[in-house]
C-alpha atoms as one frame of an Amber mdcrd trajectory, in Angstrom:
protein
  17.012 -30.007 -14.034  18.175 -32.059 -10.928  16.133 -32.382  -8.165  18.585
 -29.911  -6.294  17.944 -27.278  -8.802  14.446 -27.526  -8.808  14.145 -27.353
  -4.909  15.815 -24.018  -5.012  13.559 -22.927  -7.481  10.937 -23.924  -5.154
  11.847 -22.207  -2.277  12.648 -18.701  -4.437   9.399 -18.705  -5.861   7.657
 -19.280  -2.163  10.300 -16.500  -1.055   8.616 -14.083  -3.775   5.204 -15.354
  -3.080   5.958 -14.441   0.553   6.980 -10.891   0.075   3.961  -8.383   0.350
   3.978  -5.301  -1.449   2.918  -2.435   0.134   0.971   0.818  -0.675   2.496
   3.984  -0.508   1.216   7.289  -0.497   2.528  10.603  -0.675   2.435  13.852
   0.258   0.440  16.698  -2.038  -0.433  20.532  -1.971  -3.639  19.722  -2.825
  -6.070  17.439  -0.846  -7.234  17.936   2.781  -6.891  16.104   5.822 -10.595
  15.143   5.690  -9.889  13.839   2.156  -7.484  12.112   2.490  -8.156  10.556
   5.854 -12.006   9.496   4.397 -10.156   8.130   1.230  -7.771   5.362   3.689
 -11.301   4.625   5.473 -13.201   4.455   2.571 -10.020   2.263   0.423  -7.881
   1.039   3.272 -10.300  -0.425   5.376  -8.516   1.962   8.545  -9.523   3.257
  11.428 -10.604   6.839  11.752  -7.861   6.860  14.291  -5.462   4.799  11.857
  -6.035   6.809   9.207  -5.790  10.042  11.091  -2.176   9.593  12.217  -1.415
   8.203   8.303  -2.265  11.401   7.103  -0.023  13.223   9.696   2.814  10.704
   8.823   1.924  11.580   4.997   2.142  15.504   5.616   4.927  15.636   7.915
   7.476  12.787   6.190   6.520  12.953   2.707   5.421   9.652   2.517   3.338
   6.950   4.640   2.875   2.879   3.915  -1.214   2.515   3.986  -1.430  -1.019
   3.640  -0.196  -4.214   3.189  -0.566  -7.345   1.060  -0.730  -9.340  -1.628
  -0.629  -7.556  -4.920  -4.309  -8.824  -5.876  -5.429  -6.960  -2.890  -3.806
  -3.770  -3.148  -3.864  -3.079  -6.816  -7.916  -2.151  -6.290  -7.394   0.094
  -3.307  -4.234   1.749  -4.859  -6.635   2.556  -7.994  -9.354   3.909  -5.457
  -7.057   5.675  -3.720  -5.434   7.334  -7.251  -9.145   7.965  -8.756  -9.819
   9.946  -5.758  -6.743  12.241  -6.898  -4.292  11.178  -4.005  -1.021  10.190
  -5.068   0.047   6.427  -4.369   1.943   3.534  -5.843   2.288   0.121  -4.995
   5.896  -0.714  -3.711
């Protein structure tokens, strides 16, 4: 490999390292407001306030981005979030 090739390589693998992923939850028939919104306190680390207007975002568009960040992060809180019955996947 020259030393061309393996700076590109380099810088793709930073690019990827770069990139966060994101959870994303959706909209259900099932759970409350309260649930939901005590579930992105208790998971996301939000806000009352942040978590209020997620849940709004979540009923009205179908779908809301929770949080941000590395995949070692999120991968925890997405499973808290899914335990709890709420639907969400890491994007």
């Amino acid at each position: 490999m020259s030393t061309q090739e393996k700076q590109l390589e380099d810088v793709l693998l930073a690019e990827d390292e770069a990139k966060e992923n994101q959870i994303v939850l959706f909209n259900d028939e099932v759970n409350t407001f309260d649930h939901v919104i005590n579930m992105l306190i208790a998971a996301c680390d939000h806000t009352p306030e942040q978590a209020e207007q997620c849940s709004i975002i979540v009923h009205y568009k179908g779908k809301c981005t929770v949080k941000s960040g590395s995949y070692a992060d999120l991968e925890p809180r997405c499973t808290k979030l899914l335990e709890a019955g709420l639907s969400a996947e890491i994007q």
